[in-house]
C-alpha beads as a LAMMPS data file, in Angstrom:
LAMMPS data file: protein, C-alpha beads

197 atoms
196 bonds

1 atom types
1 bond types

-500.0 500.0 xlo xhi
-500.0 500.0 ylo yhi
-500.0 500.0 zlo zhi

Masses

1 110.0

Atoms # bond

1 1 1 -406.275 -229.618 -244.464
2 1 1 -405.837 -232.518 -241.964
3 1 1 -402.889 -234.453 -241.684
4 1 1 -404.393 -237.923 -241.678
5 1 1 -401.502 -239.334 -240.521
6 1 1 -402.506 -237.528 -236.938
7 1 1 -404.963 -240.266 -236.055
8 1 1 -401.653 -242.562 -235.547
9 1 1 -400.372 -240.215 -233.155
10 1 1 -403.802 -240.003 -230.752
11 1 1 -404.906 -241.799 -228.152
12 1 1 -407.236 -244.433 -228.367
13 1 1 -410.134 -246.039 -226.022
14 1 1 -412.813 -247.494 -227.404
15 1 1 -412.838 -248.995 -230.938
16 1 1 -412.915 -245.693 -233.505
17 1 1 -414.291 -245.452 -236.842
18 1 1 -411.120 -245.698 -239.218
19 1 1 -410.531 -243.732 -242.248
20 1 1 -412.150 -246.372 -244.653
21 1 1 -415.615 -245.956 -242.783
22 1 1 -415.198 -242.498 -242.234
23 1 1 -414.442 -241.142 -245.415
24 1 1 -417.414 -243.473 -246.830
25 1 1 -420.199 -241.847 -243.978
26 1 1 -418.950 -238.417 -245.041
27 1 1 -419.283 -238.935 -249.217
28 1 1 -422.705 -240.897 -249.080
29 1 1 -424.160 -238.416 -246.559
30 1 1 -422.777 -235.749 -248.484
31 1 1 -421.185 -233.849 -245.461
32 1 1 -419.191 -231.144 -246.574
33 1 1 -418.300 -227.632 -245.700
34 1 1 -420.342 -225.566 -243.478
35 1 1 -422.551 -228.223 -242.464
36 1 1 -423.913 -229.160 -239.589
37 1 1 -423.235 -232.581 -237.995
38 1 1 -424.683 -234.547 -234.594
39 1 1 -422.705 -237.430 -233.879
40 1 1 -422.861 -240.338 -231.034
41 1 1 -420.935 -241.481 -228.823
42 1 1 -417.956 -239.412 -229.421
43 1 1 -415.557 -242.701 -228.529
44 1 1 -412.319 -241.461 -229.204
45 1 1 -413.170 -238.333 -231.092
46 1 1 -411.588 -239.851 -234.287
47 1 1 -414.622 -239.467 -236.170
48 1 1 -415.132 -236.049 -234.732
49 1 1 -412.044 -234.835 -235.915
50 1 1 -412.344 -236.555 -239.339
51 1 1 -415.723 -234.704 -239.425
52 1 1 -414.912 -231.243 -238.600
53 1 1 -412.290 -231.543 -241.226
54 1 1 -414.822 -232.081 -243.972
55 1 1 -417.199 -229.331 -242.367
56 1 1 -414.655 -226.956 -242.669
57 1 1 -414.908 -223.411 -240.386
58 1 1 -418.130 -222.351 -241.476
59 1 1 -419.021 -225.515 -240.179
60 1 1 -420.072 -227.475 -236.946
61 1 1 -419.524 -231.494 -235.222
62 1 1 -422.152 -231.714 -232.040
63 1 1 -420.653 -235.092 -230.994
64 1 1 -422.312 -236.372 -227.963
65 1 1 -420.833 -239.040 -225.302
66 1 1 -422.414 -240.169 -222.100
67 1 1 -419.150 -241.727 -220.560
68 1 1 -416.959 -239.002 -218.925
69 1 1 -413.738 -240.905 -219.362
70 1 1 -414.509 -241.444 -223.123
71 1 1 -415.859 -237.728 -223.439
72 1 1 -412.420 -236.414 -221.737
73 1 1 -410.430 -238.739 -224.113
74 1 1 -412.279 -237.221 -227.051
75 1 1 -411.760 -234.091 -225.821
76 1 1 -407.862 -233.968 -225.709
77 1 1 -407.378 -235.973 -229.158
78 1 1 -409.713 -233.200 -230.360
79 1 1 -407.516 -230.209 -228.416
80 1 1 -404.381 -232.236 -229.922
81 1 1 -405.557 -231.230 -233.514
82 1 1 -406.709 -227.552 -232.971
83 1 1 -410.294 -228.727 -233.565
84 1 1 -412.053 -227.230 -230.256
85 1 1 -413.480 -223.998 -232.470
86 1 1 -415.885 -226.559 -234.573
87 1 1 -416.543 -229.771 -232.633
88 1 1 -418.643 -229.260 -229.549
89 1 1 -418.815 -232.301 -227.048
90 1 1 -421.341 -232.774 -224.777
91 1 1 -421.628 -235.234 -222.057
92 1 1 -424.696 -236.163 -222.301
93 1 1 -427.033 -239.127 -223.817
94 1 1 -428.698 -239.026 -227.132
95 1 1 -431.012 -240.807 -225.633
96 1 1 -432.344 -237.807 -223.416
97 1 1 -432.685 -235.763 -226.910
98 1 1 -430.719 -233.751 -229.656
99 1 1 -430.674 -229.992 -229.030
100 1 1 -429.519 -228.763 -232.448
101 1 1 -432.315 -228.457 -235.183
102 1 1 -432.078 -228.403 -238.696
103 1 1 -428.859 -230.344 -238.869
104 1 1 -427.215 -231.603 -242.340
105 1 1 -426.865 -235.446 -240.742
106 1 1 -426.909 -237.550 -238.136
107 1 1 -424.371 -240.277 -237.221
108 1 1 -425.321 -243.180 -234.603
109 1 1 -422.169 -245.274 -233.565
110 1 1 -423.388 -246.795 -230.062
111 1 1 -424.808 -249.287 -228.905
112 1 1 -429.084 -249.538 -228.857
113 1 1 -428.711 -246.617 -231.607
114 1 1 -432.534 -247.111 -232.972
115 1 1 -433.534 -246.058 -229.756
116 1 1 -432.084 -242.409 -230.552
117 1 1 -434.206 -242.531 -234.460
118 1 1 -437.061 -240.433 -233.515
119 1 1 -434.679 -237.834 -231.688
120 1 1 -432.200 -237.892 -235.234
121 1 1 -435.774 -237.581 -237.041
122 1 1 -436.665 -234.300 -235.054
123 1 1 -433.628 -233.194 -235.302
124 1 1 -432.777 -233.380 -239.482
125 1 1 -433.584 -230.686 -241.801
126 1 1 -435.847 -232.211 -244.775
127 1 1 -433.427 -234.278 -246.993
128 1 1 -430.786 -234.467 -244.472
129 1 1 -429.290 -238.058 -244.051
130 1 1 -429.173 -240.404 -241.128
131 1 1 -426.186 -242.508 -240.707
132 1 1 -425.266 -245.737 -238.221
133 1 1 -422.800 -247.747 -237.617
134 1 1 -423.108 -251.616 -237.075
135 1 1 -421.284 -254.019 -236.023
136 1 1 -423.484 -256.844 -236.827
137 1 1 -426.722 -257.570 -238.924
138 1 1 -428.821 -257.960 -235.396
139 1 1 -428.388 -254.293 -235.031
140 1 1 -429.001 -252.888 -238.315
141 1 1 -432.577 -254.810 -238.709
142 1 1 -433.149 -253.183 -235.815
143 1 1 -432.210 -249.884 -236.457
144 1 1 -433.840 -250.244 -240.438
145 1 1 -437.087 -250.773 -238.715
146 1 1 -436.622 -248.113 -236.192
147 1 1 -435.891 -245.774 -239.677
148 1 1 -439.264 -246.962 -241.291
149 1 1 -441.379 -246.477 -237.777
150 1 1 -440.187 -243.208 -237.442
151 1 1 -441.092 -241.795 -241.105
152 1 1 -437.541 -242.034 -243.229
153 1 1 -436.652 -242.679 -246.312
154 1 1 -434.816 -244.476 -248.887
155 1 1 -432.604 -246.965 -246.547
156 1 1 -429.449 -248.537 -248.234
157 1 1 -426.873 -250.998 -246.242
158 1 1 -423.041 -251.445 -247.300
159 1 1 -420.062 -252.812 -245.906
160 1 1 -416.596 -250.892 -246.704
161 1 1 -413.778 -253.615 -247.043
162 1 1 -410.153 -252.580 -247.849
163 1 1 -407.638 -255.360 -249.581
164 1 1 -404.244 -254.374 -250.457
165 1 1 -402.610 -255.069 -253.258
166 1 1 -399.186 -256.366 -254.365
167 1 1 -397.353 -254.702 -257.779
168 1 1 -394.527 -256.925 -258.604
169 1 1 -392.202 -257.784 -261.548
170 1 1 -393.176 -261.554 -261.649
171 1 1 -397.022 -260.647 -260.840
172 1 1 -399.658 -258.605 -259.402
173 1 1 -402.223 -260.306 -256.818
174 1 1 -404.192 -259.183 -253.569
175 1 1 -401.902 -258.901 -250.324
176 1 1 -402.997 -261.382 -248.354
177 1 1 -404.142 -259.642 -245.081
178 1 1 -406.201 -256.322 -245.566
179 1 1 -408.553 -254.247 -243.650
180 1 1 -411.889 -256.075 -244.073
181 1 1 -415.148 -255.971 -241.543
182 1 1 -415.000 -253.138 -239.491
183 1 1 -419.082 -252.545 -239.682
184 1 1 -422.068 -251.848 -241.732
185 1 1 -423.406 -248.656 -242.821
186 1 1 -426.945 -247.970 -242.447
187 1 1 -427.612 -244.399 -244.719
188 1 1 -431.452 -242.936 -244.815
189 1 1 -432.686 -239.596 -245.401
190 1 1 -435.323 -237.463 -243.964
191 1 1 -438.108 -236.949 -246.467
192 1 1 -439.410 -233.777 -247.275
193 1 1 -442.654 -232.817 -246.166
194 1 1 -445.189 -233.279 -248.875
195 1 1 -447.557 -229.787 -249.471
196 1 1 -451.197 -229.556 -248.382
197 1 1 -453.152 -229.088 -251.016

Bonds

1 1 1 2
2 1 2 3
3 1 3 4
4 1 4 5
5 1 5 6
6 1 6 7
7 1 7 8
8 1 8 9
9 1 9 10
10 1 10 11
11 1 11 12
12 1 12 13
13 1 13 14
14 1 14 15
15 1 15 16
16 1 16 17
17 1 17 18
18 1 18 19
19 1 19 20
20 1 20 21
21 1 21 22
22 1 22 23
23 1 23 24
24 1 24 25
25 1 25 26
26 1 26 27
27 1 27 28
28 1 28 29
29 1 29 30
30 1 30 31
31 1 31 32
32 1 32 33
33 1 33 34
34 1 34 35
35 1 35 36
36 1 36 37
37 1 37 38
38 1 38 39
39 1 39 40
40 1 40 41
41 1 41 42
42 1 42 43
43 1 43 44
44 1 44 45
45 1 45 46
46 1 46 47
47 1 47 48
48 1 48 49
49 1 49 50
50 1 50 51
51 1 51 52
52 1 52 53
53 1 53 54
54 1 54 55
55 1 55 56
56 1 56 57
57 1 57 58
58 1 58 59
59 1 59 60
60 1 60 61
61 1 61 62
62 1 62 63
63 1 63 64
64 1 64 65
65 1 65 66
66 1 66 67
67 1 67 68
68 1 68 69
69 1 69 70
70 1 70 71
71 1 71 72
72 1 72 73
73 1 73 74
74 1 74 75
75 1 75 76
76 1 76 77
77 1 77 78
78 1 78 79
79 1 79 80
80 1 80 81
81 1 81 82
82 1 82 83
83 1 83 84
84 1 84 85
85 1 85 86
86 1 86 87
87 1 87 88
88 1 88 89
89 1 89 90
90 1 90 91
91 1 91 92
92 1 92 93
93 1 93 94
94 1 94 95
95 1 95 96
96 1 96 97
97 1 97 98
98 1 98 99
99 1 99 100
100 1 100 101
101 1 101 102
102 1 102 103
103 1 103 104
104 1 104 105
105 1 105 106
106 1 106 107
107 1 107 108
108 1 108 109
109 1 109 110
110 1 110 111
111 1 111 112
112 1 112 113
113 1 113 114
114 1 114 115
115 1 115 116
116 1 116 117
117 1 117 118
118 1 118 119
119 1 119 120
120 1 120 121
121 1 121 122
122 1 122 123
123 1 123 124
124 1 124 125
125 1 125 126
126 1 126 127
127 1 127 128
128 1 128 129
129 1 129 130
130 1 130 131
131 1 131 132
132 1 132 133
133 1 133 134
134 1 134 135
135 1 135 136
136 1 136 137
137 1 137 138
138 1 138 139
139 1 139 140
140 1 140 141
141 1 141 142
142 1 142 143
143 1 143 144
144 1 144 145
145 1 145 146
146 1 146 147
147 1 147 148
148 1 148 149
149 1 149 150
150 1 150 151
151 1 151 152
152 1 152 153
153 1 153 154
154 1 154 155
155 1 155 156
156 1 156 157
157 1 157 158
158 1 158 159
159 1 159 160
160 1 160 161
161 1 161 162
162 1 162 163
163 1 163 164
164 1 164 165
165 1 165 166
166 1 166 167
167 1 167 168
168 1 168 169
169 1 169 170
170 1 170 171
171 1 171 172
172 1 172 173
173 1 173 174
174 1 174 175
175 1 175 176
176 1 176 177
177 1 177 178
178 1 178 179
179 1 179 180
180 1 180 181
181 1 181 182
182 1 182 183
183 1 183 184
184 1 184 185
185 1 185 186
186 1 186 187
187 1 187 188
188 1 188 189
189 1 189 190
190 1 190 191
191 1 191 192
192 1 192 193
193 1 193 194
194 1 194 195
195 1 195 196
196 1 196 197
């Protein structure tokens, strides 16, 4: 089991997807062990590693990343962890394709991300989930239409928010800071294929 107090100890670059986003991608796509996972841009690797942990052995994390300084940086947090055996990182666009076939889900954190739908379309088994992350509304109507074009199914939006709370003897009320807008989650799912009849 990961120690999720690791992803204090890692380096950071570009903004990662914390523990409140990533634990809410992994339960509504239903990733879970021995699954197989795309994932772009790798960032950081946090979500990588927080991925291959729910995967499990049996499993597999294909996380691409077309920047080589963020791919290296995602490469060591993911050495750091003992992770190299089930997350693969390629340097390479999503935009140019997805190799894998067949995969369990799909998760687009990057800018322009409905221009990699069709690819995540090809490359989802039937009734395997799409997943992006937004950090605005301008991008998710984007990529919700991209979804629709492309053939999926059953879209649904949410926005994970975090508030604290304080127990006390004279009262119990929400802290007053907490760990709100991060981004939105955009989940769909590949349909399966209807049977000629």
């Amino acid at each position: 089991m990961l120690d999720l107090n690791i992803f204090d100890k890692l380096k950071r670059g570009p903004q990662v997807v914390v523990l409140k986003d990533a634990a809410v991608i992994a339960g509504f796509a239903g990733i879970g062990s021995g699954d197989k996972v795309v994932e772009a841009g790798s960032g950081s690797g946090f979500l990588s590693i927080y991925l291959a942990n729910a995967v499990g052995k049996d499993g597999k994390v294909y996380s691409y990343e077309w920047r080589e300084d963020f791919h290296k940086l995602a490469a060591k947090n993911v050495a750091k962890v003992g992770m190299e055996a089930i997350v693969e990182l390629k340097q390479k666009s999503i935009f140019d394709g997805i190799e894998e076939e067949n995969v369990d889900a799909v998760i687009l954190d990057l800018a322009d991300s409905e221009k990699a739908v069709p690819h995540a379309f090809n490359a989802l088994r039937e009734g395997g989930v799409l997943v992006g992350f937004h950090p605005n509304v301008e991008q998710i109507k984007k990529f919700t239409d991209a979804c629709k074009a492309a053939g999926f199914s059953e879209s649904k939006v949410i926005e994970t928010i975090v508030r604290d709370w304080l127990i006390r003897d004279r009262g119990s009320r929400p802290a007053n800071t907490g760990l709100m807008h991060t981004g939105f989650l955009s989940f769909t799912v590949k349909p399966a294929l209807k049977p000629m009849v």
